[in-house]
ZAVO-990975 format. One record per residue: residue in three letters; x, y, z of N, C-alpha, C in turn. Coordinates in steps of 0.02 Angstrom, whole numbers, padded with zeros to 5 digits, always signed. Layout:
ALAXYZXYZXYZ;...
***
This chain:
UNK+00041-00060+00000+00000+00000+00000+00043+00063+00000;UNK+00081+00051+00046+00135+00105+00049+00171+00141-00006;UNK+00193+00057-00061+00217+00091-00113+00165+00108-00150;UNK+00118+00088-00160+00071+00110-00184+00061+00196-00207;UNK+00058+00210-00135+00045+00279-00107+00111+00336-00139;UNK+00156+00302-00118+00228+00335-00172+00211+00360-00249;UNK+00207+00293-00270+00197+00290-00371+00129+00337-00370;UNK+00081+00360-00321+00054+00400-00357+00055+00477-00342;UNK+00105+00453-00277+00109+00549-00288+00159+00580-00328;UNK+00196+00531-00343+00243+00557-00415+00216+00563-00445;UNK+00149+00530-00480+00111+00537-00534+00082+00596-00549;UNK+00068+00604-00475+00013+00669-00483+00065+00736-00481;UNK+00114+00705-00447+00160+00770-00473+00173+00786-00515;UNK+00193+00742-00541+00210+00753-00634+00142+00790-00666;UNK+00099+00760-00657+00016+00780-00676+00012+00846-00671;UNK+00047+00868-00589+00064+00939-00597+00073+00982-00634;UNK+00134+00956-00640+00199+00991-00676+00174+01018-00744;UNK+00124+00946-00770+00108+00956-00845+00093+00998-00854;UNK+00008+01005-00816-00028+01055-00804-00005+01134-00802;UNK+00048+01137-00757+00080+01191-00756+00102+01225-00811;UNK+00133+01162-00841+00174+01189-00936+00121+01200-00978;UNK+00072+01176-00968+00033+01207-01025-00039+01247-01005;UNK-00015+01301-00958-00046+01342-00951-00011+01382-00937;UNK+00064+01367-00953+00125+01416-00976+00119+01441-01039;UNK+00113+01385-01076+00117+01378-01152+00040+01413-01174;UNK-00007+01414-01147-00079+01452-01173-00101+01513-01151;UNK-00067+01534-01096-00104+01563-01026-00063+01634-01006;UNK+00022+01628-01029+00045+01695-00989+00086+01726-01071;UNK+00021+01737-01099+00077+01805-01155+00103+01779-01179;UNK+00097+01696-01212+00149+01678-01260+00208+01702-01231;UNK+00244+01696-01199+00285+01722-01189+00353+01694-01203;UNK+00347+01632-01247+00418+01605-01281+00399+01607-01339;UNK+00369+01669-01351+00380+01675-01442+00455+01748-01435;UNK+00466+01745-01491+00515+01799-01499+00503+01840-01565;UNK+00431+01846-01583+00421+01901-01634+00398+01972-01590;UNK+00420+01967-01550+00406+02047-01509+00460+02087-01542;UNK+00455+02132-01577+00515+02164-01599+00488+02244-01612;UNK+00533+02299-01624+00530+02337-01618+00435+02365-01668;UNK+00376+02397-01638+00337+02410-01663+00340+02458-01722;UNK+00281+02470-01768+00284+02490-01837+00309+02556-01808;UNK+00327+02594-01859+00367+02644-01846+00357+02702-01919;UNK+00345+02768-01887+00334+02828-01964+00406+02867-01940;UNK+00423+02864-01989+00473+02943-01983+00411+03032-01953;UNK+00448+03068-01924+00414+03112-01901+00423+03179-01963;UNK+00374+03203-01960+00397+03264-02000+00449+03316-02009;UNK+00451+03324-01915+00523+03352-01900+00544+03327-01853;UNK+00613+03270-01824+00642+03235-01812+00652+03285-01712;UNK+00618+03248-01675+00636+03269-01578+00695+03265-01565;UNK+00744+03320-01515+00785+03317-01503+00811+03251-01441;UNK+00865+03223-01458+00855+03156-01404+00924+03191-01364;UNK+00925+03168-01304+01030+03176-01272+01037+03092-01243;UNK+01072+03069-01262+01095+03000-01243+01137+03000-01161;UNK+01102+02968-01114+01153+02984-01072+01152+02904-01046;UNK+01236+02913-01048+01284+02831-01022+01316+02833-00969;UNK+01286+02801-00913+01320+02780-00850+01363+02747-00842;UNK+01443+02770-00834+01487+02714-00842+01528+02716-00775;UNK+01551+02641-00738+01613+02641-00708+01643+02594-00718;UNK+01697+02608-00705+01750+02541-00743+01742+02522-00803;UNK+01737+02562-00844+01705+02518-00911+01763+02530-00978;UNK+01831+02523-00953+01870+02547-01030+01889+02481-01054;UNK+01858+02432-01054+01889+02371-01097+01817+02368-01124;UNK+01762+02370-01127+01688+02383-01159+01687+02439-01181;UNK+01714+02496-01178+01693+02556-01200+01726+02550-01295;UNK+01779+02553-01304+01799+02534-01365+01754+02507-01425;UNK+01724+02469-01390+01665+02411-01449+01584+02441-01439;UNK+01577+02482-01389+01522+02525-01371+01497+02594-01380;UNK+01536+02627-01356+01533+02699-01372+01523+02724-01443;UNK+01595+02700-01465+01569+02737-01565+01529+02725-01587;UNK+01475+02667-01574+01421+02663-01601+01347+02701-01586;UNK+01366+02743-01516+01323+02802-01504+01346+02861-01549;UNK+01411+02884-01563+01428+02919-01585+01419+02924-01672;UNK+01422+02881-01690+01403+02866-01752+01330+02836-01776;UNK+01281+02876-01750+01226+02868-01743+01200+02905-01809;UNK+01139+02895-01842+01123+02910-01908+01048+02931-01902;UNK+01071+02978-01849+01004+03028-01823+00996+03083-01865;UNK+00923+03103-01894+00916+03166-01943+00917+03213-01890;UNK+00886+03224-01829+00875+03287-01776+00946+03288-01748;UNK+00935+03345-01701+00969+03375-01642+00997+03294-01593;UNK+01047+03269-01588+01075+03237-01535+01141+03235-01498;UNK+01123+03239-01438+01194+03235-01409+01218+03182-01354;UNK+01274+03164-01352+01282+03085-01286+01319+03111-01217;UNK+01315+03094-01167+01309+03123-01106+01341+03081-01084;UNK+01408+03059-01079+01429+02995-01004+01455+03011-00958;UNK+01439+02973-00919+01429+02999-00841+01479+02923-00791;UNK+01543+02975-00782+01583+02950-00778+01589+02932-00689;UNK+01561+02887-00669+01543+02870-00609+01589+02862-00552;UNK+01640+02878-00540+01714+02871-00510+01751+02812-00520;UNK+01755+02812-00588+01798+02748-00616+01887+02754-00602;UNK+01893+02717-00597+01966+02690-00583+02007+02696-00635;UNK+02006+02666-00721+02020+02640-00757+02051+02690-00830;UNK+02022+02772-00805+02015+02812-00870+01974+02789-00896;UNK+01899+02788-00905+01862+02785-00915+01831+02837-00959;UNK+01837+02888-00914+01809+02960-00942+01894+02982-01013;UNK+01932+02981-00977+01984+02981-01042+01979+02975-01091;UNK+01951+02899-01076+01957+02852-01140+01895+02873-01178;UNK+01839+02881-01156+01777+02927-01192+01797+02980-01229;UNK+01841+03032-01189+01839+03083-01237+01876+03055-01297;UNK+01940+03018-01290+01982+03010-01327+01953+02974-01398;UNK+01893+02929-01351+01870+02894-01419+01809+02945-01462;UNK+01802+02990-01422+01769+03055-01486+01798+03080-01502;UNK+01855+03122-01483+01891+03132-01535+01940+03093-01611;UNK+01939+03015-01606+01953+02972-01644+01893+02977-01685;UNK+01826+02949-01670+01766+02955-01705+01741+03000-01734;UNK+01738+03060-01705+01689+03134-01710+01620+03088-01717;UNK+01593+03142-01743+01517+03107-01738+01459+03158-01695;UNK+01421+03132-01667+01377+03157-01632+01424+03191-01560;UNK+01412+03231-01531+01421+03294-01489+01440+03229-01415;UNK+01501+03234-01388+01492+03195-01308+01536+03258-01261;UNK+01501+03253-01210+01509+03277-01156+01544+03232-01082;UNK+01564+03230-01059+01591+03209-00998+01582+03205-00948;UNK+01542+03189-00916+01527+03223-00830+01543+03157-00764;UNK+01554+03194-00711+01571+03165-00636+01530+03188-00600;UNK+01485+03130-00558+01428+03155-00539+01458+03167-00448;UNK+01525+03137-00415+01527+03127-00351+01508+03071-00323;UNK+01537+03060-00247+01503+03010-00225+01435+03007-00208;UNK+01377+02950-00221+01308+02979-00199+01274+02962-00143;UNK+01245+03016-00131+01228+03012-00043+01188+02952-00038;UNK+01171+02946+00027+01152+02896+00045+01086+02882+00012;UNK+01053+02849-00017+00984+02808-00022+00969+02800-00106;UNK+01041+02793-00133+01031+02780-00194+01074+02734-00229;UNK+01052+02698-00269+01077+02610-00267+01077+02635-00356;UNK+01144+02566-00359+01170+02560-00430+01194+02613-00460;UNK+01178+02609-00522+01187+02705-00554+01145+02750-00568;UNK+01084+02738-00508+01042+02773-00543+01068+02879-00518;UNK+01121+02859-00469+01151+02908-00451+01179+02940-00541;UNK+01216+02910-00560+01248+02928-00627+01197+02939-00675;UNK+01129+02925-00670+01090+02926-00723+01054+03007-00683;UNK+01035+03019-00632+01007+03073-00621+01077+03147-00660;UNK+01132+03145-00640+01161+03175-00668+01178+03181-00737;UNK+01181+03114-00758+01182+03128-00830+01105+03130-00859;UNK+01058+03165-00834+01004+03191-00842+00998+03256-00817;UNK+01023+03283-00770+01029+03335-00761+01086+03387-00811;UNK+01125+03382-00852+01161+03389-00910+01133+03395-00965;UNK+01089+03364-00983+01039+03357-01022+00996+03396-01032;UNK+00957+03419-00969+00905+03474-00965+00923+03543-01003;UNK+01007+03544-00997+01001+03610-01023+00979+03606-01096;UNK+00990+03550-01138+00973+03563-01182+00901+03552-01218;UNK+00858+03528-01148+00784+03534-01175+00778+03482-01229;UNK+00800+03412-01218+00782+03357-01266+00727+03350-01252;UNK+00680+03339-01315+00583+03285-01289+00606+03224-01282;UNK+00652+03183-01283+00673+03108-01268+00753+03115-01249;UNK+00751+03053-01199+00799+03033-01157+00819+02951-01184;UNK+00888+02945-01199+00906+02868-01209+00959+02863-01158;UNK+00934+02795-01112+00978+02771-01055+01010+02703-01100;UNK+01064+02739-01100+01089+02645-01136+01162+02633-01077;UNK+01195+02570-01075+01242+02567-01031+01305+02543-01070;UNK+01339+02572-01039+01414+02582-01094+01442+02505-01098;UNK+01409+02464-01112+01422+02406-01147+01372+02384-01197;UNK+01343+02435-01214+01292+02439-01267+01310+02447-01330;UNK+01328+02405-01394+01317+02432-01444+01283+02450-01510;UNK+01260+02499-01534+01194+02513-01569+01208+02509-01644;UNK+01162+02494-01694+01175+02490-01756+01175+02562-01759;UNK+01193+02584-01813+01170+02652-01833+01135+02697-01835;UNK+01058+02630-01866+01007+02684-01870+00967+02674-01799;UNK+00988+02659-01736+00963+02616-01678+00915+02686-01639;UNK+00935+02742-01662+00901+02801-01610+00843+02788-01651;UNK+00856+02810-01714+00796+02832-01781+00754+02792-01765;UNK+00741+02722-01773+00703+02686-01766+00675+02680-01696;UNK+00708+02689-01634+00671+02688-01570+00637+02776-01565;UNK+00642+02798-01587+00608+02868-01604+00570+02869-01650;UNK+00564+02828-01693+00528+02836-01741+00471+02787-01724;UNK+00474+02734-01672+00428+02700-01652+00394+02719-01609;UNK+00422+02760-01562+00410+02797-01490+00332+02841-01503;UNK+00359+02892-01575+00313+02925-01613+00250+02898-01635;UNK+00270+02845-01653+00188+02819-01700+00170+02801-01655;UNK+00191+02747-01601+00147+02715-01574+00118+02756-01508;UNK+00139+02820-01498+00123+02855-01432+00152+02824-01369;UNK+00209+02799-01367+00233+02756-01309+00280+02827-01278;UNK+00274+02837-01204+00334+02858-01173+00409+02815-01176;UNK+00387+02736-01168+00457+02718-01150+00455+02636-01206;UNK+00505+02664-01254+00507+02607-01287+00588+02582-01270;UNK+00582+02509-01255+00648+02488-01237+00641+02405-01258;UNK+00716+02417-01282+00730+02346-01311+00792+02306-01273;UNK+00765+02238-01255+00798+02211-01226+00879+02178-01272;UNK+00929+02194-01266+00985+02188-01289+01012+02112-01298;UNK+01026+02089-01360+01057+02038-01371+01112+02020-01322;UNK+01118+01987-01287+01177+01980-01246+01241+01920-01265;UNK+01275+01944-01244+01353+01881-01260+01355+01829-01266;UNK+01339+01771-01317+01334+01693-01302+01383+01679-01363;UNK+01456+01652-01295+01501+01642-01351+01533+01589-01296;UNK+01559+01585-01247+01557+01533-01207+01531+01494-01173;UNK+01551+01420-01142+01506+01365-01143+01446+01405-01091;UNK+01461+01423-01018+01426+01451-00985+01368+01506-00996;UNK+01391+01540-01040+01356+01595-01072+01294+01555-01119;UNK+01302+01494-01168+01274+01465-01197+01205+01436-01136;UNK+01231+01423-01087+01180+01390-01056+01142+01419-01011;UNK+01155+01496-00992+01150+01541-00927+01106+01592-00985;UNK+01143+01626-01014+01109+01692-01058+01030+01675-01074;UNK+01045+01646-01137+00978+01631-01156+00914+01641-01104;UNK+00922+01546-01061+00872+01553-01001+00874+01617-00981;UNK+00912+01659-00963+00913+01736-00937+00855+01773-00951;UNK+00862+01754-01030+00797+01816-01069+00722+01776-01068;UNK+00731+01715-01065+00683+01673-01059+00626+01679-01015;UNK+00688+01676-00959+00641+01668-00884+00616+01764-00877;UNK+00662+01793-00904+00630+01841-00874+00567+01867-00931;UNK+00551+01855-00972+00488+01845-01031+00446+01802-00990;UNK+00442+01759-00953+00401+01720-00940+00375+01753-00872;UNK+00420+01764-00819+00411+01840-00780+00367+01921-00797;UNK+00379+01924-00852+00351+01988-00901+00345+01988-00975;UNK+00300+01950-00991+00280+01934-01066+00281+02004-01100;UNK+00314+01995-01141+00316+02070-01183+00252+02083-01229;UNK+00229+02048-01246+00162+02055-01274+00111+02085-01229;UNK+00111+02083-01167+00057+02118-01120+00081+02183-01114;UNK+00152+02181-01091+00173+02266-01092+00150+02310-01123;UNK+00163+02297-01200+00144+02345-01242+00064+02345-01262;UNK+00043+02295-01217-00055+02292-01218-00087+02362-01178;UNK-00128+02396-01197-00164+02450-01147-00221+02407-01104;UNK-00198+02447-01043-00270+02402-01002-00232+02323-00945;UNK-00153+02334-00974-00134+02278-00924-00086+02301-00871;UNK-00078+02252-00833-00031+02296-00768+00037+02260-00783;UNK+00044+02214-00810+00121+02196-00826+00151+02261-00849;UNK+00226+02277-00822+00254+02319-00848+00350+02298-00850;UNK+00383+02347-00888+00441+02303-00871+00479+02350-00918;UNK+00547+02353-00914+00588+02387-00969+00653+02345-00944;UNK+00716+02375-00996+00774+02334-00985+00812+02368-01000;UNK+00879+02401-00949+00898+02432-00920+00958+02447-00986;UNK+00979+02410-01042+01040+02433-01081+00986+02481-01137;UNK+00942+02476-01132+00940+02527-01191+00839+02533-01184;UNK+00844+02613-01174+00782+02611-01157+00784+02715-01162;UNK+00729+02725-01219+00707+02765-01232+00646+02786-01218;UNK+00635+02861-01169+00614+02883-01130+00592+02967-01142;UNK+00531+02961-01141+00524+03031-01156+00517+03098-01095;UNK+00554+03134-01119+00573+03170-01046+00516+03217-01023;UNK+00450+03200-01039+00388+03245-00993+00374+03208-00981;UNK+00381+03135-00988+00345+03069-00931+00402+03067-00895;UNK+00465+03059-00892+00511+03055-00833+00523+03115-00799;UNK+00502+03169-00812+00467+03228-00750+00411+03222-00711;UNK+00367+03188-00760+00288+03169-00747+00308+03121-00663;UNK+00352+03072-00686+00368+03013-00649+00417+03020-00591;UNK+00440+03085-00595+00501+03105-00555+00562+03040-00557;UNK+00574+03039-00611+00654+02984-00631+00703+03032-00642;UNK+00744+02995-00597+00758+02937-00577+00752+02950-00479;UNK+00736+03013-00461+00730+03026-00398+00674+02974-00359;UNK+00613+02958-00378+00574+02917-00337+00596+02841-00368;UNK+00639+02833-00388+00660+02753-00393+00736+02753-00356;UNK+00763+02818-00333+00841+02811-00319+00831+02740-00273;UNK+00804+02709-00233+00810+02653-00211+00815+02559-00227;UNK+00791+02594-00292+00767+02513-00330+00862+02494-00327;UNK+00838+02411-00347+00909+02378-00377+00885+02379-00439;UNK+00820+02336-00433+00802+02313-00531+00770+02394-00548;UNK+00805+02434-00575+00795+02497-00601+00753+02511-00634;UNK+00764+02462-00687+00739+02467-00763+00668+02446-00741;UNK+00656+02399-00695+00586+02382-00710+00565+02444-00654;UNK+00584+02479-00621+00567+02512-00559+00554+02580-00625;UNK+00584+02604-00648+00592+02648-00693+00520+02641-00753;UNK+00503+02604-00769+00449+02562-00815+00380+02581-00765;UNK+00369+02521-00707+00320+02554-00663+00302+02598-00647;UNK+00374+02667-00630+00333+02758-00602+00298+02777-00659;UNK+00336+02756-00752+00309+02805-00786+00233+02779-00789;UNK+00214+02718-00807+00142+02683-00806+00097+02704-00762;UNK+00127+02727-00675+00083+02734-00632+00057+02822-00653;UNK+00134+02842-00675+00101+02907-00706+00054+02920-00766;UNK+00015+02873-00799-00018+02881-00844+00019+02867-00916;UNK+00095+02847-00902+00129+02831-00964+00112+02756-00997;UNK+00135+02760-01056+00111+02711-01105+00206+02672-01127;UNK+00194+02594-01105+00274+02568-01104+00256+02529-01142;UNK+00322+02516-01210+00330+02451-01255+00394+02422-01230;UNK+00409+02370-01225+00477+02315-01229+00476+02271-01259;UNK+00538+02256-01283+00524+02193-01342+00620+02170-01359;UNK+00603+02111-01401+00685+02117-01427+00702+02147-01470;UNK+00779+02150-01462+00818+02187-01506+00860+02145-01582;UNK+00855+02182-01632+00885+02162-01678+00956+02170-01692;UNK+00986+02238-01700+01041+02255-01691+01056+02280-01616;UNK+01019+02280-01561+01057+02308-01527+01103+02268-01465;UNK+01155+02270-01452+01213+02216-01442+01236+02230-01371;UNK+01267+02182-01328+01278+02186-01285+01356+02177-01310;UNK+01417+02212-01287+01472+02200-01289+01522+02145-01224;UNK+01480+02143-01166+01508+02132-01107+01522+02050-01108;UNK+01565+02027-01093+01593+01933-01081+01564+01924-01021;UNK+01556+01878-00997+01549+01840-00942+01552+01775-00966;UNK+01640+01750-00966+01661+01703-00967+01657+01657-00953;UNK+01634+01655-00861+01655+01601-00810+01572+01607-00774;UNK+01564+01561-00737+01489+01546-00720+01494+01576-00673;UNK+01542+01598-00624+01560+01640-00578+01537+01734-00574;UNK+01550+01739-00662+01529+01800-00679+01439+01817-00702;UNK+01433+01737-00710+01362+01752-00735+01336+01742-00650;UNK+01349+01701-00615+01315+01696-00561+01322+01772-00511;UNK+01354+01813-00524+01346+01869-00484+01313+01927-00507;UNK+01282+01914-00572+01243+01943-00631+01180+01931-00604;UNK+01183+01882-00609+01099+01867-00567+01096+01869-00495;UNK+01130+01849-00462+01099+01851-00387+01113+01926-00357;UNK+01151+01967-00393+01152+02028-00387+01102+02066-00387;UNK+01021+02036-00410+00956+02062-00396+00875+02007-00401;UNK+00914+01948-00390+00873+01896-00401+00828+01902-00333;UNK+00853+01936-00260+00815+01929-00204+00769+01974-00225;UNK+00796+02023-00239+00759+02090-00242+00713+02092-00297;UNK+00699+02052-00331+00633+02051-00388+00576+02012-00313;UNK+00601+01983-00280+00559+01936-00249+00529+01995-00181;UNK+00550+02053-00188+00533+02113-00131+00584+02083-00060;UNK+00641+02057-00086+00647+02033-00003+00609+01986+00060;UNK+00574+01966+00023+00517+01925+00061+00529+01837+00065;UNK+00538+01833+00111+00561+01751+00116+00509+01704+00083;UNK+00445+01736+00119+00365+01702+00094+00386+01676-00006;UNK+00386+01751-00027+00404+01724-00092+00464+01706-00114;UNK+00520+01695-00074+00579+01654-00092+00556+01603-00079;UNK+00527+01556-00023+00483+01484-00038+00462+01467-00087;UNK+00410+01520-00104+00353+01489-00160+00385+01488-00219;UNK+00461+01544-00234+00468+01525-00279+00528+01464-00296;UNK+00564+01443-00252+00584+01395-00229+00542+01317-00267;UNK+00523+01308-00219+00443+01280-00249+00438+01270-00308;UNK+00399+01327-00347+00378+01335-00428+00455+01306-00455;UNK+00495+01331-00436+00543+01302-00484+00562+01245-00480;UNK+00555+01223-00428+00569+01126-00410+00502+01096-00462;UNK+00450+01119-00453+00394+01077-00493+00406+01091-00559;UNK+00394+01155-00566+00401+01171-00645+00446+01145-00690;UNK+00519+01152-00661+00576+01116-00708+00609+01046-00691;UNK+00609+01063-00612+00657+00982-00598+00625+00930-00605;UNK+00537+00934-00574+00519+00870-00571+00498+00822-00648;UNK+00493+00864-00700+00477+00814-00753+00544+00789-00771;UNK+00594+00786-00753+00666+00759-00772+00671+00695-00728;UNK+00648+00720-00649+00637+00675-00612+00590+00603-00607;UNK+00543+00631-00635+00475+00587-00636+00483+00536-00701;UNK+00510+00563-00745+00540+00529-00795+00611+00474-00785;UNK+00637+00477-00745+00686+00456-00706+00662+00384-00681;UNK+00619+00421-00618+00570+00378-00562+00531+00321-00602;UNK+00490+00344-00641+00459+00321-00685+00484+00257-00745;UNK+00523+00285-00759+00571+00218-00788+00597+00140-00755;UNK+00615+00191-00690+00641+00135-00645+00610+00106-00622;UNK+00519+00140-00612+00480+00083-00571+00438+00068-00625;UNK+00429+00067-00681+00383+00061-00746+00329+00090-00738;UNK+00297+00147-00736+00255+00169-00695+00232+00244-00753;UNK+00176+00264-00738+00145+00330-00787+00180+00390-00785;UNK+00216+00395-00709+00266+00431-00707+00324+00474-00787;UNK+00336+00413-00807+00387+00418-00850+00356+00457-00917;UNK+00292+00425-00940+00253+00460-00982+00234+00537-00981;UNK+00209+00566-00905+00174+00621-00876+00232+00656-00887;UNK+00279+00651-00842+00357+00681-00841+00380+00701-00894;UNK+00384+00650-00933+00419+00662-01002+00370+00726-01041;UNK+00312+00719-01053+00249+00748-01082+00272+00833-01053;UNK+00276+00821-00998+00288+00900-00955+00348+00929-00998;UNK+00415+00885-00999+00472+00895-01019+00466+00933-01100;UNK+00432+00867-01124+00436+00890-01193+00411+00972-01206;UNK+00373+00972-01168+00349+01062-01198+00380+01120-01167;UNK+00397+01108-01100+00463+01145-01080+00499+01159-01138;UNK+00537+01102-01150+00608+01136-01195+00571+01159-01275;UNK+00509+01128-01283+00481+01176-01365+00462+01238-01340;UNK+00457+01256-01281+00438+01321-01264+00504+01366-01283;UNK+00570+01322-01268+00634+01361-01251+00669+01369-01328;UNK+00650+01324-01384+00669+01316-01439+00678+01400-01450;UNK+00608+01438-01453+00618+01505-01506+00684+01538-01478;UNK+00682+01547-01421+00737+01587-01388+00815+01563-01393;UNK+00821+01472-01409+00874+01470-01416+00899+01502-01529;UNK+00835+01480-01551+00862+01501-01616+00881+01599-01601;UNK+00830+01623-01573+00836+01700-01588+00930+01678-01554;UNK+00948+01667-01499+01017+01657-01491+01065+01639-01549;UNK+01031+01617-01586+01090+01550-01646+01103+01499-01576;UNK+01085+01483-01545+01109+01426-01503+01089+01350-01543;UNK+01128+01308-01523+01109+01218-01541+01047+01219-01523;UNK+01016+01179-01536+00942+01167-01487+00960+01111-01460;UNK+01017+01079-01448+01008+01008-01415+01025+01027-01334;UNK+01026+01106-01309+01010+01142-01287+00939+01122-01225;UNK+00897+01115-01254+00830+01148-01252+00811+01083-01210;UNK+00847+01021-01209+00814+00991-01138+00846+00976-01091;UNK+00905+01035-01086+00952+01050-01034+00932+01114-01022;UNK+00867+01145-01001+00839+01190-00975+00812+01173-00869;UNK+00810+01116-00868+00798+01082-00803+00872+01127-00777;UNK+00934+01096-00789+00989+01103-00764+00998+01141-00756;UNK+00977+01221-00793+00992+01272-00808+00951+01306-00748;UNK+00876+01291-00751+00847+01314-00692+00875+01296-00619;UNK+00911+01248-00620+00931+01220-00551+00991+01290-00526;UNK+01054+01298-00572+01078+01342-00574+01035+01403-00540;UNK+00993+01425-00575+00951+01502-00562+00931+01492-00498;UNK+00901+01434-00489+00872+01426-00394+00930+01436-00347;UNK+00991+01397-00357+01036+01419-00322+01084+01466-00321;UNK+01069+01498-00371+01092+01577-00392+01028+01627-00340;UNK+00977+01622-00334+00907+01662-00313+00922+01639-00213;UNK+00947+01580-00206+00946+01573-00125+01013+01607-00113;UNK+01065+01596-00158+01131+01638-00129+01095+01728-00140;UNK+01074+01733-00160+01045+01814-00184+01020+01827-00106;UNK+00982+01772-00079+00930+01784-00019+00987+01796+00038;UNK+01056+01744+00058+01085+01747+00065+01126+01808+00099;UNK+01152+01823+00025+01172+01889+00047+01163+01925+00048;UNK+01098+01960+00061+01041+02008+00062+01036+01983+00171;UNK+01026+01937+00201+01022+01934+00255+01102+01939+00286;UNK+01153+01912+00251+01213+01938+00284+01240+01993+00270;UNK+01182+02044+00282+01228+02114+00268+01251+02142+00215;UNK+01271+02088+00172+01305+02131+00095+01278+02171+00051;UNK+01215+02162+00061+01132+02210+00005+01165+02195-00050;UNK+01172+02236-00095+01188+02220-00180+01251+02277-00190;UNK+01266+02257-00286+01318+02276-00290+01323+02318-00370;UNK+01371+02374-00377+01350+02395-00449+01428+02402-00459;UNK+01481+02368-00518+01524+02389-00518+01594+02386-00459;UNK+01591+02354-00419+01612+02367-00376+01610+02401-00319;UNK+01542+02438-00319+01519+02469-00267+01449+02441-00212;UNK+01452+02425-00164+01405+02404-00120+01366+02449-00101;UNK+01284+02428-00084+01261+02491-00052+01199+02443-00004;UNK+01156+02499+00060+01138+02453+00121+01089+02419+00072;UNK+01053+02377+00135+00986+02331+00117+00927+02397+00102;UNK+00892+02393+00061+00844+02423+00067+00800+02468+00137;UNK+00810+02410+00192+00773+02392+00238+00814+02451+00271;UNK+00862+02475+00266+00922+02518+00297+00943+02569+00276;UNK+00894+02577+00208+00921+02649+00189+00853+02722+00204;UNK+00894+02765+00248+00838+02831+00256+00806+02848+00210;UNK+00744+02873+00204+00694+02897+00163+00720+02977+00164;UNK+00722+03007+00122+00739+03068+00096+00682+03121+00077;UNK+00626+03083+00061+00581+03118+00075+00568+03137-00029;
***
């Protein structure tokens, strides 16, 4: 009886699991398709002035493969690029000017914003200043891109030219990122995956839904909704910026698109799993609000959702049992869910039912996040630490 009782709660777990995947697959925004791409787009009659402003520290081994491609931008209006040289170590700011003057191109400026006072996390310190630089020149749009960003040419035109037709304050495209080593092959992808399945881009750009979300390398912003929204001052606290940044303008009555990017490129390596793992747990607590409740549950979801049809399929074999069928069934649509995202990658697809493994990774990437969020360390930008949330004064 006993075993009995075993073989069927695997069953029904698996039964779970299924269940789960395919009301993944029907139910949240499609959200492993990858035709979200930049919306239709008119040229304007007379072209809005934009100022690009780039938050950089430490960044002169990325800046090289990044920068000129702001500078060599194939904008018809008024533009100018703004980096905001965050107290880098490296010549950073040097190396900026130096590489406009190699380039010429569009207009860059230089700025040092200081150290920033207390209650403001990541760069959004560097982004208020290199917005405040900006003002003088009275741009109607703001582009936050991060100096490992690199843009095709026509990359403003077209996010301006989409911004326009479609009436969006904040159109932002999520950036192709680095998949050139083994780790990167197996970490990236899921990256963009999970977080689509987190925030289906198809609802974003829906009116009438509360999903909201943007992504922090390249995100165009129109500067009477980020007054409207007071950005970056009522988010100086966030870690996840971009989506914190996304939410004020929406709550202000703004209208947000996100989607992927075609040309627009991430320059940055993360070689070693070491580098990707501090990529993520660097704000994996903090999507969860700090809340243990939902570090469980999501704990949890991710044991059912990904591990157990690998498992049950396992179990199932060994005891001959429905298990193996249910499991597998779950499995199979998992990884066809993961297929689009590994082609938009160019990745193998033999890939795609080594997505279990991949999630196991992210869970124990999300408890070290919890981790060190309770021992004191809060998060990190660059080499710079700043408190727990829970510890930083309100400013009012």
């Amino acid at each position: 009886m006993g075993q009995t009782a075993r073989v069927s709660a695997v069953v029904w777990t698996a039964a779970g699991s299924l269940l789960a995947w395919l009301w993944l697959l029907l139910c949240q925004g499609f959200f492993w398709r990858t035709d979200v791409r930049l919306p239709p787009r008119r040229e304007p009659d007379a072209w809005p002035s934009v100022c690009v402003v780039v938050p950089a520290r430490d960044e002169a081994t990325v800046l090289p493969a990044a920068l000129p491609s702001l500078l060599r931008q194939d904008y018809p209006g008024r533009a100018e690029v703004f980096l905001v040289d965050d107290g880098s170590t490296d010549g950073t700011g040097d190396l900026a000017r130096e590489l406009a003057r190699r380039y010429g191109g569009l207009p860059l400026t230089v700025g040092s914003p200081g150290e920033p006072p207390a209650g403001w996390t990541g760069k959004l310190w560097a982004v208020r200043h290199g917005i405040g630089l900006a003002r003088a020149r009275d741009p109607e749009y703001l582009l936050l891109t991060d100096a490992d960003i690199a843009h095709a040419p026509d990359s403003l035109r077209e996010l301006v030219a989409a911004a326009g037709a479609g009436g969006f304050d904040v159109v932002s495209q999520m950036a192709r990122l680095r998949v050139e080593s083994m780790w990167e092959r197996f970490v990236v992808p899921a990256f963009v995956y999970f977080f689509a399945q987190l925030y289906p881009f198809r609802r974003i750009g829906a009116e009438g839904t509360r999903t909201v979300a943007a992504a922090g390398g390249c995100v165009l912003l129109r500067t009477e909704a980020a007054e409207r929204a007071r950005i970056p001052d009522a988010i100086r606290h966030a870690v996840i910026d971009d989506v914190a940044l996304a939410r004020a303008v929406k709550r202000g009555g703004g209208r947000v698109w996100l989607g992927l990017a075609d040309r627009v490129d991430s320059v940055r390596p993360y070689p070693r799993l070491a580098d990707l793992w501090r990529m993520v747990s660097r704000s994996a607590y903090a999507q969860l609000r700090h809340n243990p409740v939902l570090l469980a549950g999501t704990i949890a979801g991710l044991a059912l959702v990904y591990l157990v049809p690998p498992a049950a399929v396992v179990v199932g074999l060994v005891a001959g049992n429905a298990a193996a069928a249910v499991g597998g069934a779950a499995w199979l649509v998992m990884a066809g869910t993961y297929v689009p995202m590994l082609r938009y990658y160019r990745q193998p697809l033999w890939l795609a039912p080594l997505l279990p493994f991949t999630a196991f990774l992210y869970l124990l990437m999300t408890v070290d996040s919890a981790v060190r969020h309770y021992q004191g360390r809060g998060a990190a930008w660059k080499g710079r630490t700043y408190a727990r949330p829970d510890t930083v004064p309100d400013e009012g």
